[in-house]
Structure formats: C-alpha cells, structure tokens
C-alpha positions as CSV (number, residue, x, y, z in Angstrom):
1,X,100.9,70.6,94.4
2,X,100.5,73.7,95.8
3,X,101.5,75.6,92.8
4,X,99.3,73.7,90.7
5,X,95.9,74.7,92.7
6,X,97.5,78.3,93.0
7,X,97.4,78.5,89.4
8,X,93.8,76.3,88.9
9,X,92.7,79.6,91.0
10,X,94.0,82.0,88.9
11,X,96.6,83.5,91.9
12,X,99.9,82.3,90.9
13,X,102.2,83.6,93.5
14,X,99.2,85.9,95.1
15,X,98.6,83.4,98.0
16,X,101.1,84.5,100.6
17,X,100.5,87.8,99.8
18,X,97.0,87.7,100.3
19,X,97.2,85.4,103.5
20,X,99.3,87.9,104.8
21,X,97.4,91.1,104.3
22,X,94.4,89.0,106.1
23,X,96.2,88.8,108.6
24,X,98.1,92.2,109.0
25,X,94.4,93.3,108.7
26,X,93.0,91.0,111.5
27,X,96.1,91.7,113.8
28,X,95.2,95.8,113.0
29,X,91.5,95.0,114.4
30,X,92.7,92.6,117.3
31,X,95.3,96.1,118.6
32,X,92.2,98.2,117.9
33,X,89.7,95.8,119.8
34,X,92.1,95.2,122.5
35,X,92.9,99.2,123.3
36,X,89.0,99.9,123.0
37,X,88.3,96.9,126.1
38,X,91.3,97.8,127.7
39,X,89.3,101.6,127.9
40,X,86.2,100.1,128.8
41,X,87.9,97.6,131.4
42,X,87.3,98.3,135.2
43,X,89.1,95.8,137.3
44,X,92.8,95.7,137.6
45,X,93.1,92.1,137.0
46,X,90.8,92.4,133.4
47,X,93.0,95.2,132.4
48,X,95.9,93.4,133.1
49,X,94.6,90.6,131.0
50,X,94.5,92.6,128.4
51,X,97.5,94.9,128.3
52,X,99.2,91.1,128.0
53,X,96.4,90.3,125.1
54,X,97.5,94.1,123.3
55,X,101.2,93.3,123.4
56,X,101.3,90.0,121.7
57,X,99.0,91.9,119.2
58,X,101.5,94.4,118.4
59,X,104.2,92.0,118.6
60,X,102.3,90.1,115.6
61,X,101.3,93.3,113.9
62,X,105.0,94.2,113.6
63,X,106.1,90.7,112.7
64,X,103.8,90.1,109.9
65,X,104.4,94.0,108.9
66,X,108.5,92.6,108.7
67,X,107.8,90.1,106.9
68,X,105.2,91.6,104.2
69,X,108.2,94.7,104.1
70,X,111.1,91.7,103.6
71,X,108.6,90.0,100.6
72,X,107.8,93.3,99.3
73,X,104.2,92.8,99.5
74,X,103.8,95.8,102.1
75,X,105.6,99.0,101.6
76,X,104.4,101.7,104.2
77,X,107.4,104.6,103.8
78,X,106.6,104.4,99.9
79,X,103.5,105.5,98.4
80,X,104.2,104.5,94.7
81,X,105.8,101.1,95.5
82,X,102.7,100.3,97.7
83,X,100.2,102.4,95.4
84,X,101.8,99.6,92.7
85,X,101.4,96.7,94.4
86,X,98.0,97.3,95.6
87,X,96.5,98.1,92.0
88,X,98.3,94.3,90.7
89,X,96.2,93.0,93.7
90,X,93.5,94.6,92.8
91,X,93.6,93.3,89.2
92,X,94.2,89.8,90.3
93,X,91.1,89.9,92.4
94,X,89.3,91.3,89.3
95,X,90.6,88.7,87.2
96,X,89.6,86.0,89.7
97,X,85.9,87.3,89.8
98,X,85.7,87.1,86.1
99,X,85.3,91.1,85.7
C-alpha cells in the first residue's frame, strides 16, 4: 500500500529519504537550541536539565546521520556524491510541484 501512495505522490522511493533529512535537520536545530539555552541557563539544576536534553540530541543527530550514510542518502566526506544526490532531490521536489 505504501508503495502505491508513494508513487500516487510522485516520490517513489523519496519518502525515507526525505523523512530523514526532516529529521537530521530538526535534530541539527534541537543541538543548536539546546547549546544556545544551555548559555543562557543560570541555575545548576536547568543546566543540568539540559546538558541531559543536548546529549540525547547529539546521540540522535549521529544516529540518523548513520543511517542516512548506510542508505546513501547523506554523504558528508564527499562533495560530488552528496552534490548528486541533493540535485535528484531537488528535481523530485520540482517535479512534485508541477515546475
């Protein structure tokens, strides 16, 4: 079923590969949040809190970074592979907007 409505939405394989970039991106802004209130914090037990809070955030960041690596979809040490795969996203999103 699942393949069906991927390809009723013009994505074809794109889904995991977008889902994950979402959410490498949203576990980038959660590390960045998290340092920037962890700066601003001023009692021990709210930095504490948070130093917790950053850790599971870079613990995600670098599982979902693994597992975009494994997949291919994510290729940080290699410009042109992840040059590549960032322009056939880019056409897939143009070719879901109609453009």
């Amino acid at each position: 079923m699942t393949n069906m409505l991927q390809k009723i939405a013009g994505m074809g394989g794109m889904t995991d590969q977008v889902i994950a970039t979402d959410f490498l991106i949203s576990a980038k802004s959660a590390v960045r949040n998290y340092t920037f209130a962890l700066t601003e914090s001023v009692t021990p037990d709210v930095r504490d809190v948070l130093r917790r809070q950053l850790a599971v955030a870079i613990e995600t960041h670098e599982k979902i970074s693994q597992y975009m690596m494994e997949k291919g979809y994510y290729n940080p040490s290699d410009f042109d592979k992840q040059l590549e795969v960032d322009l056939q996203a880019s056409k897939a999103a143009l070719k879901l907007a109609g453009k």
